[in-house]
Each structure stands twice: as C-alpha cells, then as structure tokens.
C-alpha positions in Angstrom: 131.8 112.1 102.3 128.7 110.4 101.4 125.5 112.3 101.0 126.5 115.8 100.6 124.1 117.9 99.9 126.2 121.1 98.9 124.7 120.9 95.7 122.5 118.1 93.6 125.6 117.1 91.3 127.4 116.1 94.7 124.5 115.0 96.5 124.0 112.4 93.2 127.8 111.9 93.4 128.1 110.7 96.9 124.6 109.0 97.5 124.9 106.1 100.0 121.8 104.8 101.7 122.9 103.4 105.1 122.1 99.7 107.2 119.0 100.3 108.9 120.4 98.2 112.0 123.1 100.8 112.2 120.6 103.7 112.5 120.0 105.8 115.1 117.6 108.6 116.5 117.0 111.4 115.5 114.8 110.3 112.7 112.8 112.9 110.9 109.9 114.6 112.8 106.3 114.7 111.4 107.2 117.8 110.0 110.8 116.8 108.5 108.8 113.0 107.2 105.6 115.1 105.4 108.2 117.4 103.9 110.3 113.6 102.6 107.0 112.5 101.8 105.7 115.5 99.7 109.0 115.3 98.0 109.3 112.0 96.8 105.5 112.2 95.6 107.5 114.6 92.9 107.9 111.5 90.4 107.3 110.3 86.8 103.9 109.7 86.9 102.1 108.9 83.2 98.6 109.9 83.2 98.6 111.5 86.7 97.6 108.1 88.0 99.1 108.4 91.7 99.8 104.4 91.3 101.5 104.2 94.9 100.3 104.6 98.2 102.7 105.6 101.5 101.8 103.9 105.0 104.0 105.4 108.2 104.5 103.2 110.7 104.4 104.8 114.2 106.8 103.9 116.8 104.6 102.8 119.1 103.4 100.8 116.3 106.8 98.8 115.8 105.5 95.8 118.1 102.2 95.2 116.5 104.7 95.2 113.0 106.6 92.4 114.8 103.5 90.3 115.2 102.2 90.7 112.0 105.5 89.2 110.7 105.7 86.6 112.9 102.4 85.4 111.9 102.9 86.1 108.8 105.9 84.0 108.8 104.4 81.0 110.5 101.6 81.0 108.2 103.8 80.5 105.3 106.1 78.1 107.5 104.4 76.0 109.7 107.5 74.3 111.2 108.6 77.7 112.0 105.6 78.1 115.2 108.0 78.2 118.7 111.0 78.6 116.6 113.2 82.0 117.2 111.9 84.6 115.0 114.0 86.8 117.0 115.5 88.2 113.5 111.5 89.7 112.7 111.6 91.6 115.3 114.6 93.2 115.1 113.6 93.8 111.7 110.6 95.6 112.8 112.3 97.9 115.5 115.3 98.7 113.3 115.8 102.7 112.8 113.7 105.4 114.3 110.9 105.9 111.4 109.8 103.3 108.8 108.0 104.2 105.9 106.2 101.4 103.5 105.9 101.8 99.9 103.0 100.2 97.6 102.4 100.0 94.2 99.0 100.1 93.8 98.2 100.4 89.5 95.1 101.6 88.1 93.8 98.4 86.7 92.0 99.4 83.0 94.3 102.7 82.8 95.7 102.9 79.4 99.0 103.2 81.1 100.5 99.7 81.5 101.0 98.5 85.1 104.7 97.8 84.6 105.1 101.9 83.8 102.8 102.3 86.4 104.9 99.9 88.5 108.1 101.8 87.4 107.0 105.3 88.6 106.0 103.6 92.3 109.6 102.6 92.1 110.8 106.2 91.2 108.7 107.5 94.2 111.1 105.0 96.5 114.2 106.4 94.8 113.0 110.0 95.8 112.0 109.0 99.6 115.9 108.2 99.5 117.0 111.3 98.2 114.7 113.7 100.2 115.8 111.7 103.4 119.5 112.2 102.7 118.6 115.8 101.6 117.1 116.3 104.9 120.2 115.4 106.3 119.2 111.8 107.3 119.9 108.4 106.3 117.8 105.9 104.2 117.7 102.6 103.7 115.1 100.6 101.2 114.5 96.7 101.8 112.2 94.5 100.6 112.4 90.5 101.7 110.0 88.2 102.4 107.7 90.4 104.3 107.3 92.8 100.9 106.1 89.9 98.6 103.9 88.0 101.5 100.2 88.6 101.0 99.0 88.5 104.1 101.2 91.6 105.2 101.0 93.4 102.0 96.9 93.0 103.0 97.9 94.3 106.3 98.9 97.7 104.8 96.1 97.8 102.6 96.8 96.4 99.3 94.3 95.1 97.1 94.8 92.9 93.9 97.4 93.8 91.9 99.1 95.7 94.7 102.5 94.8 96.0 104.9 96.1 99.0 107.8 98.3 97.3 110.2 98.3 99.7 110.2 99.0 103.2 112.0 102.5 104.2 113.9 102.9 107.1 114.9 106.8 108.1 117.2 107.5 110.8 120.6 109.1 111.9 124.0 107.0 110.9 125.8 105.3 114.0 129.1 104.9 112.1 130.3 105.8 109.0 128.7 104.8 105.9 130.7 102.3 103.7 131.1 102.0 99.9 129.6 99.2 98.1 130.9 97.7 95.2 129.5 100.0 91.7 128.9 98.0 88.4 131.6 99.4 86.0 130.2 101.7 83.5 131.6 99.9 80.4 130.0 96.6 81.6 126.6 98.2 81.7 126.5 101.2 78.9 127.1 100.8 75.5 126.3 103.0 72.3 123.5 101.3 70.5 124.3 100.0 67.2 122.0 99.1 63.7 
C-alpha cells in the first residue's frame, strides 16, 4: 500500500507521488488545499526569510495556462508556430488542482540563496506529504515550462526567482507503481579521515 498514513513511520515508508495524467477528481477543496498549503509552509527556513512563494491555479484558469505555454513555447521555438502543441495542453489540464512553487531568495540576506533555494525545495517536499496525508495524491514536475522566463514572469517572479516544480493534486485512477530506489550502499557511506 503506498501512502499510508496510519502513522508518520509508514506514511515515510510507503510514500509514492502519482502520474498527474492518471489523476482524477476529487482534488482537495479550498479548505483541504489551504490546510496542504499551511502545512508545507512548516519547512527549514534560515533567517525566517519566507524565500518561496505558492501561486494556485484555478480550474477555470487551466486554459489561459495552456496559452501561456504555447506561447511560451513558440517564443523559444519559432518553427514550432502551427505545429501540434497538443502535449501543452494536456499538460496544463492534467489533475484536478495544480499548485506552482517559486523560489524567490532574499537577495543581500546573509543567508546564501542556494540554502535559501534548498528550504523552497523542502516546502515542495512538504506540499507532497500534506497532499498524501490528506488522503490525495501528488505529483511534482518541472520541464521546460519551470525554467522558461517568460512563464516563470507569468507567475510573478522577479530576478533571481525560478519555478520549483509544478504540483499536481488529485485522486489516483489506478494503482500507484513502484519506481526503481537507489540502493542504500551506493549512496551512504561512513565518512572517513
């Protein structure tokens, strides 16, 4: 079983995020996505900076996301105008609530902006793990479309501001399947003088 939530230990166990193509309503509520929200906020956060900023993007909303990667798209591949972009939009209407992530570091802060960068990054962790602990299913994607300026502007980053990740929330239209883990000997070792 992936994602149980009977207790933290398993929940950590058993965390799987899901492919937002396979997701299905119900996603969370406003209610249910504040409480996510207000839960990943709970992060690492080095001189109580708040480097990050959440944007929800409405359903209604989904279509207007399609354009602005299309453009976007076009922009940065001008061959690509009257081509299928087919594949944009159905990453723009995939699952029932999308959440974006953005770094956004305190330029002059004594705190670097790769910590500051790190604790945005523990903020998308914790969106997946309040999703899943609401009983939903998460999925965090970046692409293209989180290191193209023109969207990132879109969303309201500034210099030195980058897209995250993109955060799909929904309910799981089939089972959820493994992926392959790094063995733990290949990627811990004691450190030695």
């Amino acid at each position: 079983m992936f994602n149980d939530s009977s207790s933290l230990l398993a929940h950590l166990a058993t965390r799987r995020s899901g492919k937002p193509r396979d997701m299905a309503a119900p996603g969370p509520d406003a209610a249910a996505l504040r409480d996510i929200i207000a839960l990943a906020l709970r992060t690492p956060d080095h001189g109580k900076l708040a480097p990050w900023r959440i944007v929800t993007v409405a359903g209604d909303q989904r279509e207007a996301f399609a354009a602005l990667l299309k453009r976007a798209w076009v922009a940065d591949n001008p061959g690509a105008a009257g081509m299928d972009l087919s594949a944009l939009d159905q990453f723009a209407h995939q699952a029932p609530t999308l959440v974006v992530l953005l770094s956004t570091p305190v330029a002059g802060a004594k705190i670097p902006v790769w910590e500051q960068q790190m604790s945005a990054g523990a903020v998308g962790m914790n969106l997946l793990h309040a999703a899943h602990a609401h009983g939903f299913v998460a999925s965090w994607l970046t692409g293209w479309a989180a290191f193209n300026p023109q969207v990132a502007a879109a969303f309201g980053a500034r210099d030195g501001d980058q897209i995250v990740g993109y955060f799909f929330l929904g309910t799981a239209s089939r089972d959820l399947d493994e992926r392959p883990r790094p063995e733990y000997d290949e990627v811990v070792r004691a450190w030695e003088i």
